[in-house]
N, CA, C and O atoms as a Maestro MAE file, in Angstrom:
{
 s_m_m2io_version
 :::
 2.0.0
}

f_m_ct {
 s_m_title
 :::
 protein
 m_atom[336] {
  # First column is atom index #
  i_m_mmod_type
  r_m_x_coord
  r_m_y_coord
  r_m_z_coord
  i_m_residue_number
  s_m_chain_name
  s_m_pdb_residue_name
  s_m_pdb_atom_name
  i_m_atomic_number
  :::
  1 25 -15.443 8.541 -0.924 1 A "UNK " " N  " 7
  2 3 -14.221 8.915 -1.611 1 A "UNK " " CA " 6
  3 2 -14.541 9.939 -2.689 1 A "UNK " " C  " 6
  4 15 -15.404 9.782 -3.553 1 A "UNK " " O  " 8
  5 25 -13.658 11.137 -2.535 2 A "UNK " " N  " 7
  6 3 -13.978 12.313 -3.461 2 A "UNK " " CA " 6
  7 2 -13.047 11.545 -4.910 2 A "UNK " " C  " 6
  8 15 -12.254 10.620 -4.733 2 A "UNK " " O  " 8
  9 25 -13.349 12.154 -6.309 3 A "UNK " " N  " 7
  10 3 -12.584 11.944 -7.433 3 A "UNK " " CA " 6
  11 2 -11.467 12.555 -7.379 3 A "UNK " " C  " 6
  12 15 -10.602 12.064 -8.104 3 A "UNK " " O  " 8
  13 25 -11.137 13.554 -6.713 4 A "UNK " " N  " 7
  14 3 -10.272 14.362 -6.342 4 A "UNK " " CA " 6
  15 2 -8.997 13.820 -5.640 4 A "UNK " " C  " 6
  16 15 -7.838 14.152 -5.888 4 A "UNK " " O  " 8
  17 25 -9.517 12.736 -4.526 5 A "UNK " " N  " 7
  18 3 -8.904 12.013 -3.760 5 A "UNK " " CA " 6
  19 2 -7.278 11.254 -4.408 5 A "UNK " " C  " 6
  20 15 -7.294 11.145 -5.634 5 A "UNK " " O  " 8
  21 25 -6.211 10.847 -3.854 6 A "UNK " " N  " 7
  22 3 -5.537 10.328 -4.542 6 A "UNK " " CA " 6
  23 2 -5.575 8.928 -3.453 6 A "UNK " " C  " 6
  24 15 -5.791 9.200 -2.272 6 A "UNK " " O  " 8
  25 25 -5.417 7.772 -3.740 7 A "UNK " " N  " 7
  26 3 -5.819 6.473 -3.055 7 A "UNK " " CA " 6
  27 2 -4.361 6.170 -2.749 7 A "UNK " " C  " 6
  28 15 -3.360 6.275 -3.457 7 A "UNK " " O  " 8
  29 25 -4.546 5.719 -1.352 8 A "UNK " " N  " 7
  30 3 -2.830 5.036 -0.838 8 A "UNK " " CA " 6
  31 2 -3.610 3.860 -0.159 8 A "UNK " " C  " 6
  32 15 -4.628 3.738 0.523 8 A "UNK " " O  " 8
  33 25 -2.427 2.881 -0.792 9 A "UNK " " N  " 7
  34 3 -2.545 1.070 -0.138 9 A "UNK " " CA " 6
  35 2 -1.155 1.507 1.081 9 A "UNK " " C  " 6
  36 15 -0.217 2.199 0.685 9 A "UNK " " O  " 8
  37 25 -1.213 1.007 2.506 10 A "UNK " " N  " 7
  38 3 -0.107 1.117 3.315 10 A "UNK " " CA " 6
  39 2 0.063 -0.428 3.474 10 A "UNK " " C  " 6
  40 15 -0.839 -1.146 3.907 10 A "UNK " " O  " 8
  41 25 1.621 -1.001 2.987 11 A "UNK " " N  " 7
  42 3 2.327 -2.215 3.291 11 A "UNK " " CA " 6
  43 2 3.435 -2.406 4.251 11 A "UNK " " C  " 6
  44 15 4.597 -2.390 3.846 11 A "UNK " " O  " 8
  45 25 3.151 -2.584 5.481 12 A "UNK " " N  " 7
  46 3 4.374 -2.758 6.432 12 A "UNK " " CA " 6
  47 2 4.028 -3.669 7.100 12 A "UNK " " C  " 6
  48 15 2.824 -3.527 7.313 12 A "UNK " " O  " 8
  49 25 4.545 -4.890 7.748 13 A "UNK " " N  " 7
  50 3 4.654 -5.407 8.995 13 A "UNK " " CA " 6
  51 2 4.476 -4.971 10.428 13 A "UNK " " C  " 6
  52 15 4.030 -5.743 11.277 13 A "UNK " " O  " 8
  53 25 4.773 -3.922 10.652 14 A "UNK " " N  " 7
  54 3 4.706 -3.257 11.839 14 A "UNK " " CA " 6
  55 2 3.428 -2.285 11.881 14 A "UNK " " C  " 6
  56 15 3.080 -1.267 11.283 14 A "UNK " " O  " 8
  57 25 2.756 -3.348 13.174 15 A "UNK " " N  " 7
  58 3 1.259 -2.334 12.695 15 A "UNK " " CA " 6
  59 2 1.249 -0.779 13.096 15 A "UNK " " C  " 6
  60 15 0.437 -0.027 12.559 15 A "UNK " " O  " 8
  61 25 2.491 -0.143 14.389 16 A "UNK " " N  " 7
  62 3 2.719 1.246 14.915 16 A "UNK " " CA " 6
  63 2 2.969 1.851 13.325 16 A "UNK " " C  " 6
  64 15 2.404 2.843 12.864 16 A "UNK " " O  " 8
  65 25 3.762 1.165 12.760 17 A "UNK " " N  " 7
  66 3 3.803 2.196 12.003 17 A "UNK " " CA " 6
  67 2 2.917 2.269 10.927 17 A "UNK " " C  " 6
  68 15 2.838 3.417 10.488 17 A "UNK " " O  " 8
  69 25 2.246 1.480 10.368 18 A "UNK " " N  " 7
  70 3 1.199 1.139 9.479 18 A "UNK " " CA " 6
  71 2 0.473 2.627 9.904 18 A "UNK " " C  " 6
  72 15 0.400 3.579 9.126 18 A "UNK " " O  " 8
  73 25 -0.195 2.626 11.701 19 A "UNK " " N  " 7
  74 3 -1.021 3.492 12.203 19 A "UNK " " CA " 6
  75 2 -0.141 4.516 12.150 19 A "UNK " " C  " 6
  76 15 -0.828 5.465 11.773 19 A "UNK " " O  " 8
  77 25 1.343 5.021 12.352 20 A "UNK " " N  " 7
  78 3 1.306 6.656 12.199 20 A "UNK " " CA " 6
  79 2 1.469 7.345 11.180 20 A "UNK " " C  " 6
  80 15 1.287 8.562 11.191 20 A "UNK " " O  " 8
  81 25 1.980 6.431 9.731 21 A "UNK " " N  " 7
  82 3 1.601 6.644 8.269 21 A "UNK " " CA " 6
  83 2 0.438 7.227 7.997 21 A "UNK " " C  " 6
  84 15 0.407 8.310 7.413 21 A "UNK " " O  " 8
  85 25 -0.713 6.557 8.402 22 A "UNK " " N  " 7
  86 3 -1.769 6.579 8.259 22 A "UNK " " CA " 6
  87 2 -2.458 7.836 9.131 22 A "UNK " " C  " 6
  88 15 -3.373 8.369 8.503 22 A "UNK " " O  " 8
  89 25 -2.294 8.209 9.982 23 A "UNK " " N  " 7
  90 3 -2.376 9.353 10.576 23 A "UNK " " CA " 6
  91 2 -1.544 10.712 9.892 23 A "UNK " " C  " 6
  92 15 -1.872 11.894 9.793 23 A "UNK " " O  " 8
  93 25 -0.832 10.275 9.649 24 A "UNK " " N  " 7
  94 3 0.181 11.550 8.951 24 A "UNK " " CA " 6
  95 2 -0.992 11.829 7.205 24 A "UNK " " C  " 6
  96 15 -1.807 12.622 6.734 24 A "UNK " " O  " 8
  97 25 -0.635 11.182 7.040 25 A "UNK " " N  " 7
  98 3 -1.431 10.756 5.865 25 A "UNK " " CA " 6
  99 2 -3.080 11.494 5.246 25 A "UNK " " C  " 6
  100 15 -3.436 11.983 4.174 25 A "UNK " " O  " 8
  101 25 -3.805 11.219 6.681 26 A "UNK " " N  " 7
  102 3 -4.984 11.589 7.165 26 A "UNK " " CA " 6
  103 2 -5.133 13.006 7.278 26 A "UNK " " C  " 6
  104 15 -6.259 13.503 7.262 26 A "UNK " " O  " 8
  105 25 -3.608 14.036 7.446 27 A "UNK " " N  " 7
  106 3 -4.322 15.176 7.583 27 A "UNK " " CA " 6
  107 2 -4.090 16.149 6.385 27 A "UNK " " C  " 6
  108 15 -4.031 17.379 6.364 27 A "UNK " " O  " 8
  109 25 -3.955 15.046 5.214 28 A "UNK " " N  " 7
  110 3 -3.988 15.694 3.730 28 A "UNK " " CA " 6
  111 2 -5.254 15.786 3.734 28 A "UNK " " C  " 6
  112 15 -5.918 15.056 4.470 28 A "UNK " " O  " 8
  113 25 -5.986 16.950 2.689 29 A "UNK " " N  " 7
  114 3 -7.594 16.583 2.602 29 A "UNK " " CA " 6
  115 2 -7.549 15.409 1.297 29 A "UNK " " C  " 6
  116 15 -8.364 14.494 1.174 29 A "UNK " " O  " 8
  117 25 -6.629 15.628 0.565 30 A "UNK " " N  " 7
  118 3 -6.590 14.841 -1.196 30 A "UNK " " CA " 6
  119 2 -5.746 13.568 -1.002 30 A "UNK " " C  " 6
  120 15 -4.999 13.215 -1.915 30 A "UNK " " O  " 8
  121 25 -5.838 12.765 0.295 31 A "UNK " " N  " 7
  122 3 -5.533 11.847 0.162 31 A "UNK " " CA " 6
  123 2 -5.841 10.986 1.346 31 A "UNK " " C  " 6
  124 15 -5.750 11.221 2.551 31 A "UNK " " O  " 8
  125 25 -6.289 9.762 0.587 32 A "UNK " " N  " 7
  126 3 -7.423 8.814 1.343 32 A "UNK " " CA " 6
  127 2 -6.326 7.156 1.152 32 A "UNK " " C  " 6
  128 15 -5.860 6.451 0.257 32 A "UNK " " O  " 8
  129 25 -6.369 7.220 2.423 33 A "UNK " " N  " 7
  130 3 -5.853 5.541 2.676 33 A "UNK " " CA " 6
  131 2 -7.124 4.487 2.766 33 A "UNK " " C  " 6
  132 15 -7.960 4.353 3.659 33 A "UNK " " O  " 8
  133 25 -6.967 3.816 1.562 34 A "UNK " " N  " 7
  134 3 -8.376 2.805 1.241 34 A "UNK " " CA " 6
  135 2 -8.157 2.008 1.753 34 A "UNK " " C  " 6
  136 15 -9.086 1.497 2.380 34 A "UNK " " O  " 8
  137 25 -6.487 1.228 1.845 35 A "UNK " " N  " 7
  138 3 -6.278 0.060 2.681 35 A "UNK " " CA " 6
  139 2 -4.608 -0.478 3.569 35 A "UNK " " C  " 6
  140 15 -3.513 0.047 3.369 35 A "UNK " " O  " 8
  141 25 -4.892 -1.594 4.494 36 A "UNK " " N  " 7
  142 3 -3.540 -1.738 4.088 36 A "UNK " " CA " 6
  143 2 -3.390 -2.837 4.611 36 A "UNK " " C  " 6
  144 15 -4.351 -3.403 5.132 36 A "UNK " " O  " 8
  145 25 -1.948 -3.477 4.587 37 A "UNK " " N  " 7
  146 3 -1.377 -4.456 4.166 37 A "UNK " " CA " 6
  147 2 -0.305 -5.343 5.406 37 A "UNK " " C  " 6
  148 15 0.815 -4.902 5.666 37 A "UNK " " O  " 8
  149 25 -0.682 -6.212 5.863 38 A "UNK " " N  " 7
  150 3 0.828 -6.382 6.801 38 A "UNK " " CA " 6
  151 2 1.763 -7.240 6.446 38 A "UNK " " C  " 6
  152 15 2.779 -7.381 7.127 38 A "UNK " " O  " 8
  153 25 1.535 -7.934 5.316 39 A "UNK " " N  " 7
  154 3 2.521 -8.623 4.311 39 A "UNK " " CA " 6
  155 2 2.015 -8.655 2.717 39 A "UNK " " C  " 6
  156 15 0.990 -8.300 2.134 39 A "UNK " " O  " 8
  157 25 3.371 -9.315 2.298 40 A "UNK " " N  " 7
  158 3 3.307 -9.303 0.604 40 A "UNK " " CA " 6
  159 2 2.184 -9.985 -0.069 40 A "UNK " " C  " 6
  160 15 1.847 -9.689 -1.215 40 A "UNK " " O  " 8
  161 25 1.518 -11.026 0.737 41 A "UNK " " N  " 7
  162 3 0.147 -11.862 -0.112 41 A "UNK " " CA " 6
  163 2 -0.706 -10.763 -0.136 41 A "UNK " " C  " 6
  164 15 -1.173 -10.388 -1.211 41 A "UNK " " O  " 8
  165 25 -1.086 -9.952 1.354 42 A "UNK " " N  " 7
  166 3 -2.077 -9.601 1.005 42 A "UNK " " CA " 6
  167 2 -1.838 -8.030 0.595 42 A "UNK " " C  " 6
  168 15 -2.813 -7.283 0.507 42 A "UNK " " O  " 8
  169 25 -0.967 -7.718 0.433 43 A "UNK " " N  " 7
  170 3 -0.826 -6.647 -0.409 43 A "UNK " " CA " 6
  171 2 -1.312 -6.710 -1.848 43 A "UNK " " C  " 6
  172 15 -1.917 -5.824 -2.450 43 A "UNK " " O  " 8
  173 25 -0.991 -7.762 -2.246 44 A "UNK " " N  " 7
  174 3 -1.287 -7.998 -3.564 44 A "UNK " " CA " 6
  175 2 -2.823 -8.217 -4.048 44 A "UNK " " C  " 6
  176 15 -3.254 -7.926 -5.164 44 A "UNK " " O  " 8
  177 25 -3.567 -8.797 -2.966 45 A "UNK " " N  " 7
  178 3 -4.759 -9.260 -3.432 45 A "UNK " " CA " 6
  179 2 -5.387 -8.033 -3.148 45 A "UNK " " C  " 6
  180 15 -6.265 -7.738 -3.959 45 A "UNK " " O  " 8
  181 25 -5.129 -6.956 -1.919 46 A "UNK " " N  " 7
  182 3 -5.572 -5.474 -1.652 46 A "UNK " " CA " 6
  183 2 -5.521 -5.086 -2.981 46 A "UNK " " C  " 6
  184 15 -6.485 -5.182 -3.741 46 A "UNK " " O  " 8
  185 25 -4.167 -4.545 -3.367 47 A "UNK " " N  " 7
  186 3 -4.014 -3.954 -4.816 47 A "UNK " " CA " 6
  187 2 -4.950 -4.116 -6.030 47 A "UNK " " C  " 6
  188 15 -5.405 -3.301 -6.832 47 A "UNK " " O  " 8
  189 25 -5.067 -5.329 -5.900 48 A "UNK " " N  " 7
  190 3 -5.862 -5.987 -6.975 48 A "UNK " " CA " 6
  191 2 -7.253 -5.966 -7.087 48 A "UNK " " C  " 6
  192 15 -7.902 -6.219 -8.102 48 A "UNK " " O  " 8
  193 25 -7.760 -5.587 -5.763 49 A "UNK " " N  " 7
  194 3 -9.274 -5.246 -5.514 49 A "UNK " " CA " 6
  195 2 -9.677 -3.565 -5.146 49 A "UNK " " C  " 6
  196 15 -10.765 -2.993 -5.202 49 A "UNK " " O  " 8
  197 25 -8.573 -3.155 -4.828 50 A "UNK " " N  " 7
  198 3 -8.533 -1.323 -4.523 50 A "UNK " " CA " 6
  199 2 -8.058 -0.815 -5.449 50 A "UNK " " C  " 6
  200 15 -8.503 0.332 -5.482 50 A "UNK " " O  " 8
  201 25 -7.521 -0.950 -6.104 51 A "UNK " " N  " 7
  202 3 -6.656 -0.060 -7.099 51 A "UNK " " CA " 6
  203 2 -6.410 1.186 -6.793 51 A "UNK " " C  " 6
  204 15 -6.509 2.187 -7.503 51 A "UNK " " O  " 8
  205 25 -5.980 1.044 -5.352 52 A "UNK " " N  " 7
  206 3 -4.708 2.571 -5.456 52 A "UNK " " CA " 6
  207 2 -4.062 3.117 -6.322 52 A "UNK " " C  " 6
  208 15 -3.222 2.580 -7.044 52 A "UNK " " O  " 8
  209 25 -4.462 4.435 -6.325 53 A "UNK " " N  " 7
  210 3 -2.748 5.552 -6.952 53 A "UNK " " CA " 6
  211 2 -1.494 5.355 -6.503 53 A "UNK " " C  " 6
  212 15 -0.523 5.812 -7.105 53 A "UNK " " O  " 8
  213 25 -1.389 4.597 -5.310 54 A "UNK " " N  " 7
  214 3 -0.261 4.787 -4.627 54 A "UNK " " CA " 6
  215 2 0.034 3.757 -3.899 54 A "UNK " " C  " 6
  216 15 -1.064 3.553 -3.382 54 A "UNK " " O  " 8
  217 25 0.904 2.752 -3.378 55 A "UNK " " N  " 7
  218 3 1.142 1.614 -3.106 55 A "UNK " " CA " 6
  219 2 2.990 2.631 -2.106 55 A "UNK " " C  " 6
  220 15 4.064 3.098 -2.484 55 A "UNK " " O  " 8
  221 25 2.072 2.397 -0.494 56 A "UNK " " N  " 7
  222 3 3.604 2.992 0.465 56 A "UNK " " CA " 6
  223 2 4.288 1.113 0.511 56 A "UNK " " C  " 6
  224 15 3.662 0.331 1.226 56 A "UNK " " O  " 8
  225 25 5.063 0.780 0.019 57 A "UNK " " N  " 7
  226 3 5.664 -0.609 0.762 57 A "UNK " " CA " 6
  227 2 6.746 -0.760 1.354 57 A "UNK " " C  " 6
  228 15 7.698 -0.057 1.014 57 A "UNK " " O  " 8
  229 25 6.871 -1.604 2.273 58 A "UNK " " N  " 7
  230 3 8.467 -1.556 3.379 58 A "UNK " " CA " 6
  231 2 9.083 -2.439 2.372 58 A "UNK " " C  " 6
  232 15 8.573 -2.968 1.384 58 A "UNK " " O  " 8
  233 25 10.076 -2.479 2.750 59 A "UNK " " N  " 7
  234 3 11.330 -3.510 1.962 59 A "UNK " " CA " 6
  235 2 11.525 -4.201 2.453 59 A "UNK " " C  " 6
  236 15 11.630 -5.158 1.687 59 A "UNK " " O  " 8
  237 25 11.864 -4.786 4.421 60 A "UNK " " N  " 7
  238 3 11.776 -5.464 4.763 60 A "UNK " " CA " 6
  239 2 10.593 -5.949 5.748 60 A "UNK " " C  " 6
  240 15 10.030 -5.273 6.609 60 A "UNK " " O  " 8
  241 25 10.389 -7.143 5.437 61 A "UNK " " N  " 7
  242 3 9.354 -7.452 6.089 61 A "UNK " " CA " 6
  243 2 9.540 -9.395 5.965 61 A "UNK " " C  " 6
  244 15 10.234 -9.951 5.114 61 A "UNK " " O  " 8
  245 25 8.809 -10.038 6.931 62 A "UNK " " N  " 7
  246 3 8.744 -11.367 7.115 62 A "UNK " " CA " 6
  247 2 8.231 -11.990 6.013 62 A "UNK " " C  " 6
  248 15 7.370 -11.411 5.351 62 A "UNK " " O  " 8
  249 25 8.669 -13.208 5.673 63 A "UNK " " N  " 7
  250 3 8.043 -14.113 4.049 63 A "UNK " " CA " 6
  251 2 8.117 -13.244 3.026 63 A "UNK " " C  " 6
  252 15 9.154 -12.975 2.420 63 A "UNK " " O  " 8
  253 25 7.199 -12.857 2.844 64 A "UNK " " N  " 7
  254 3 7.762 -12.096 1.319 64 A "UNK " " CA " 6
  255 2 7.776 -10.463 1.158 64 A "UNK " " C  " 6
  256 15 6.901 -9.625 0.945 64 A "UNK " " O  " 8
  257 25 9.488 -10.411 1.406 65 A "UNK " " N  " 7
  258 3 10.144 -8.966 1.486 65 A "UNK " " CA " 6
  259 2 9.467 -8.151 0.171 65 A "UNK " " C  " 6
  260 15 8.894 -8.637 -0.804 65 A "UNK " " O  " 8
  261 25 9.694 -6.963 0.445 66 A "UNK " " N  " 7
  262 3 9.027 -5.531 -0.480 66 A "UNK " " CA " 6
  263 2 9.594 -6.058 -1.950 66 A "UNK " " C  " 6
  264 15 8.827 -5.963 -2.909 66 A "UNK " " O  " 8
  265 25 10.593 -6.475 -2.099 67 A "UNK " " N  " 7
  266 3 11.264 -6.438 -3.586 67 A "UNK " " CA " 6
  267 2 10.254 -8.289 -4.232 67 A "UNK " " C  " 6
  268 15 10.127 -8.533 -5.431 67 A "UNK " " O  " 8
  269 25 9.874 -8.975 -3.441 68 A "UNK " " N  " 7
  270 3 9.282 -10.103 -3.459 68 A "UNK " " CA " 6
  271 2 7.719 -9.633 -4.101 68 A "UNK " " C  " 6
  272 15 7.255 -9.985 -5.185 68 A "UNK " " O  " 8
  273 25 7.152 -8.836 -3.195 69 A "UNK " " N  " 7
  274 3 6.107 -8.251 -3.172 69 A "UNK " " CA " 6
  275 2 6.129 -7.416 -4.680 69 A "UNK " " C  " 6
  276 15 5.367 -7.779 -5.576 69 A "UNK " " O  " 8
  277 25 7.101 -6.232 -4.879 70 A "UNK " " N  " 7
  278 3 7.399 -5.768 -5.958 70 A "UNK " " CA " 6
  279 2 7.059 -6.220 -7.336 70 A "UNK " " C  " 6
  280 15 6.478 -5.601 -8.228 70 A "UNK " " O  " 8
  281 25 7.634 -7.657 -7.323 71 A "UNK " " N  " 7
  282 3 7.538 -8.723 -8.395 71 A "UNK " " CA " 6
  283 2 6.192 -8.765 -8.471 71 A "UNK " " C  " 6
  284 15 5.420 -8.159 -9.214 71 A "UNK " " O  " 8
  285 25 5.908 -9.942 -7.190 72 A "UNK " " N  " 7
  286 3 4.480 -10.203 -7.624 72 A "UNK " " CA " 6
  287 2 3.700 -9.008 -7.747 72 A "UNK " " C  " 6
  288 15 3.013 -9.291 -8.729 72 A "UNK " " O  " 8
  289 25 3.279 -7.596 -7.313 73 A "UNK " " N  " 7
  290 3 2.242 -6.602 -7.977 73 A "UNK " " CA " 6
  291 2 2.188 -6.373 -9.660 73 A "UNK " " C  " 6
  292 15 1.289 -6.328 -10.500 73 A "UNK " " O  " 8
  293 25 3.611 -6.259 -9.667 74 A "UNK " " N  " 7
  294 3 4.020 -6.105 -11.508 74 A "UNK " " CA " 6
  295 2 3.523 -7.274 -11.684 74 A "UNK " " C  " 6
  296 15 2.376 -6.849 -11.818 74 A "UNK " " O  " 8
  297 25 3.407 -8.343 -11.794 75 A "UNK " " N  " 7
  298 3 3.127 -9.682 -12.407 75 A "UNK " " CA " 6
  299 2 1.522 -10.152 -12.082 75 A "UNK " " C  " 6
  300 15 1.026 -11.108 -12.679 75 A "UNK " " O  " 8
  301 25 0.810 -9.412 -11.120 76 A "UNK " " N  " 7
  302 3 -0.643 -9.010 -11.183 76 A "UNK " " CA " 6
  303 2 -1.015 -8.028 -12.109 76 A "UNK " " C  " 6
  304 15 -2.178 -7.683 -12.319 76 A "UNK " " O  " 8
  305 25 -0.054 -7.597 -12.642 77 A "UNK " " N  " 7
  306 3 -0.495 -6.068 -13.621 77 A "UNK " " CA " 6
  307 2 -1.157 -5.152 -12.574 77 A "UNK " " C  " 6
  308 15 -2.240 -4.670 -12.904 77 A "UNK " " O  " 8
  309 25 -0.662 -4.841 -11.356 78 A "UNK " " N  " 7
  310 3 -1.321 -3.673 -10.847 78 A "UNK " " CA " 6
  311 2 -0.740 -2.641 -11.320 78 A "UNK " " C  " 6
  312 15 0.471 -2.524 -11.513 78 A "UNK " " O  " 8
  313 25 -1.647 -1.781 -11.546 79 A "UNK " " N  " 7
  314 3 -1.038 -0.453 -12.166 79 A "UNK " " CA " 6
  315 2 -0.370 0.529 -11.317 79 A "UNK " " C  " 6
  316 15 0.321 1.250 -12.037 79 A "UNK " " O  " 8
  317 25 -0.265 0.945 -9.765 80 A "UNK " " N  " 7
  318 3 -0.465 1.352 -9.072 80 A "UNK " " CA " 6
  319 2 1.266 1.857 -9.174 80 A "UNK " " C  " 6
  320 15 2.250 1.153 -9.401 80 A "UNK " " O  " 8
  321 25 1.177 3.334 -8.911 81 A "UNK " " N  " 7
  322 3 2.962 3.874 -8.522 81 A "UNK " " CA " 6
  323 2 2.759 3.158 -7.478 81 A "UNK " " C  " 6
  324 15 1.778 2.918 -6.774 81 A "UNK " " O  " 8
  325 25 4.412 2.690 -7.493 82 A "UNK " " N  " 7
  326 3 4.588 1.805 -5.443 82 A "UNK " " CA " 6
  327 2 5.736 2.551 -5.470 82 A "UNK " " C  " 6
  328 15 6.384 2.661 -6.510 82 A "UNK " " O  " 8
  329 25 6.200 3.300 -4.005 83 A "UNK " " N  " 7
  330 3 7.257 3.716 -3.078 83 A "UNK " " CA " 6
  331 2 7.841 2.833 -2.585 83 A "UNK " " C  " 6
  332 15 7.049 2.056 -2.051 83 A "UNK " " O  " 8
  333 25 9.183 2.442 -2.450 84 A "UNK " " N  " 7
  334 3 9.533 1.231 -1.724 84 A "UNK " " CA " 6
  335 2 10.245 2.135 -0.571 84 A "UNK " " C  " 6
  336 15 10.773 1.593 0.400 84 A "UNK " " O  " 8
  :::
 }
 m_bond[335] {
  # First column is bond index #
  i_m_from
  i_m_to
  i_m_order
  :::
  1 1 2 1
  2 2 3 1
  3 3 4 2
  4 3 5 1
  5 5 6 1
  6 6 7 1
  7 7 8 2
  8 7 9 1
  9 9 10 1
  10 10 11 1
  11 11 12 2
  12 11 13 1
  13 13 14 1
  14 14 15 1
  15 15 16 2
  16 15 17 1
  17 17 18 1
  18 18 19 1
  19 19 20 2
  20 19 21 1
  21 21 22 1
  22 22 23 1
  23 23 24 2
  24 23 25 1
  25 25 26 1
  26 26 27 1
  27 27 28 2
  28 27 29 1
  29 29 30 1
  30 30 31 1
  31 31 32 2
  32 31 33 1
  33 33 34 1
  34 34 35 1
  35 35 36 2
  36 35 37 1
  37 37 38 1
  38 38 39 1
  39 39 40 2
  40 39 41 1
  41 41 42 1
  42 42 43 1
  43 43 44 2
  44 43 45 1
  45 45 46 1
  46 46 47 1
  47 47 48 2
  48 47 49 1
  49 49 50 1
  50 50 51 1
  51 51 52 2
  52 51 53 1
  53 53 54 1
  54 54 55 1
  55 55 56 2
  56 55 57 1
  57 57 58 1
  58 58 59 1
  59 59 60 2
  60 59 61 1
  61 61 62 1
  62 62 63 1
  63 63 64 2
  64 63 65 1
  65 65 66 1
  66 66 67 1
  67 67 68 2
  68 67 69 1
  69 69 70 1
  70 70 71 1
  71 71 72 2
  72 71 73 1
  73 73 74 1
  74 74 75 1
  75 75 76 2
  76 75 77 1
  77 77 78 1
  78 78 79 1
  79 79 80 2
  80 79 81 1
  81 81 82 1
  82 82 83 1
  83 83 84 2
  84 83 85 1
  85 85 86 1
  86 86 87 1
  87 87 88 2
  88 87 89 1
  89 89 90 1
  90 90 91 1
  91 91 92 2
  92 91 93 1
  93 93 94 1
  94 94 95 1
  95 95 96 2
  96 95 97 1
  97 97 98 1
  98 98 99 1
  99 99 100 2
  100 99 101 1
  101 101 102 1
  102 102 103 1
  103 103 104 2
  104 103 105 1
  105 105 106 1
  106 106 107 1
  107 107 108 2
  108 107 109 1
  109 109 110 1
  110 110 111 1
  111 111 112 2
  112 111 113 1
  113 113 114 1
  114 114 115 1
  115 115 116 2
  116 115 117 1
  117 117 118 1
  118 118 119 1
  119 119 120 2
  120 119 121 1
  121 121 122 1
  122 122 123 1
  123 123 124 2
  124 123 125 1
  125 125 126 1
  126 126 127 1
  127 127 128 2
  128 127 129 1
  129 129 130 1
  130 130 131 1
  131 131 132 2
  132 131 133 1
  133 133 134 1
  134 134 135 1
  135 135 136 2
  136 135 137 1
  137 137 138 1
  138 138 139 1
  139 139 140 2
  140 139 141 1
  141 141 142 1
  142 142 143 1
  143 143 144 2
  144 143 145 1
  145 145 146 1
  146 146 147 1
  147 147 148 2
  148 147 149 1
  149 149 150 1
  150 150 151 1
  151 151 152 2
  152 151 153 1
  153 153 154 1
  154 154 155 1
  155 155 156 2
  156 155 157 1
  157 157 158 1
  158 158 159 1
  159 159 160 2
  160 159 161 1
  161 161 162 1
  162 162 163 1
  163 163 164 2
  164 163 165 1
  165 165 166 1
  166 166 167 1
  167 167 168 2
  168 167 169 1
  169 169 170 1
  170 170 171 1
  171 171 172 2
  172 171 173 1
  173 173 174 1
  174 174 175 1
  175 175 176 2
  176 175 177 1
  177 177 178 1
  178 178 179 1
  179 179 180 2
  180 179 181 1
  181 181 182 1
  182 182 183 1
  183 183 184 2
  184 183 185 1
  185 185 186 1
  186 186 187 1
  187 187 188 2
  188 187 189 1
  189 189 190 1
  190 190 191 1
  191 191 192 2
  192 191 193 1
  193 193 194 1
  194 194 195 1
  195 195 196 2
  196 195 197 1
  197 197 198 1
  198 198 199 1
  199 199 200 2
  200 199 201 1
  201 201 202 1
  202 202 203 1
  203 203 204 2
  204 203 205 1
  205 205 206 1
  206 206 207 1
  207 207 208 2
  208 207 209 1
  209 209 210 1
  210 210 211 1
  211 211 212 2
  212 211 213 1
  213 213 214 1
  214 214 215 1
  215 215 216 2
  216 215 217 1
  217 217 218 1
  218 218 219 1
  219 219 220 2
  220 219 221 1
  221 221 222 1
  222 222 223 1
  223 223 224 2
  224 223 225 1
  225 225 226 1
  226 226 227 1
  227 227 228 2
  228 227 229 1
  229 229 230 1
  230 230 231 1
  231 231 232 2
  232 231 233 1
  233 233 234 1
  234 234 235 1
  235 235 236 2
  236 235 237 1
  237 237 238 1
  238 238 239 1
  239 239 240 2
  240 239 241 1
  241 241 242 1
  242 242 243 1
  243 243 244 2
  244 243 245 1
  245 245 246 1
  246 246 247 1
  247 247 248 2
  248 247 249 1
  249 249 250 1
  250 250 251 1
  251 251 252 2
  252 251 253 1
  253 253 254 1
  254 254 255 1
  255 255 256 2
  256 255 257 1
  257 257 258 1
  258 258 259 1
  259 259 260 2
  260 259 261 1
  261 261 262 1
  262 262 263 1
  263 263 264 2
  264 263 265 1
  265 265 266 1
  266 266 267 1
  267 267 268 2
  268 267 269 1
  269 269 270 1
  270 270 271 1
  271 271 272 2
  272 271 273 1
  273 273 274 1
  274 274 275 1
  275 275 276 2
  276 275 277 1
  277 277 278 1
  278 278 279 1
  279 279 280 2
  280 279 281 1
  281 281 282 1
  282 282 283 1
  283 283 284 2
  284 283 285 1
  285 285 286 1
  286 286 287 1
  287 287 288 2
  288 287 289 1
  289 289 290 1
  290 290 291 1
  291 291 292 2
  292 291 293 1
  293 293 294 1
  294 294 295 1
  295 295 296 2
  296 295 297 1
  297 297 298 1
  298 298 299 1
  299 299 300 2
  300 299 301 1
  301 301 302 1
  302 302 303 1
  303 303 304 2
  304 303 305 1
  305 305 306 1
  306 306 307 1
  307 307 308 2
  308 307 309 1
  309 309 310 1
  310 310 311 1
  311 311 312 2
  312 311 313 1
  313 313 314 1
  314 314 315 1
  315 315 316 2
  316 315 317 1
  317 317 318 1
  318 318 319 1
  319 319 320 2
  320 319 321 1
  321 321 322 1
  322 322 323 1
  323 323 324 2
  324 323 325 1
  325 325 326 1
  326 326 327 1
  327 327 328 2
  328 327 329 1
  329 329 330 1
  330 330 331 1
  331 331 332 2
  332 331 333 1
  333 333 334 1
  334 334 335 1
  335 335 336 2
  :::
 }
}
């Protein structure tokens, strides 16, 4: 990972799209997908151990929806901008 780099966590349920995010994504040079996520637990514990610049999250998703997820990152103190 360059310093240069800007870090994206990807949070969706749907792994197609997880993968064409992540491909789209891929043909920035300044931006590196460190991890990602297929629900709200482990989004959070990702966040919390990656510390992304950038947090992509779906809104809906199974057990704990994006605005669920939302909560709990703020209430981990992740610092991370999140896109909903």
């Amino acid at each position: 990972m360059s310093e240069s780099n800007n870090t994206v966590l990807l949070v969706d349920d749907h792994p197609l799209l997880r993968k064409g995010v992540r491909q789209l994504l891929e043909l920035e040079s300044d931006i590196e997908v460190v991890g990602e996520a297929a629900n709200g637990a482990d989004a959070v514990v990702q966040a919390a151990e990656l510390d992304p610049d950038l947090i992509l999250l779906d809104l809906s998703m199974k057990g704990m929806d994006g605005i669920e997820t939302l909560l709990a990152l703020r209430q981990a103190e992740v610092s991370s901008r999140i896109v909903v």
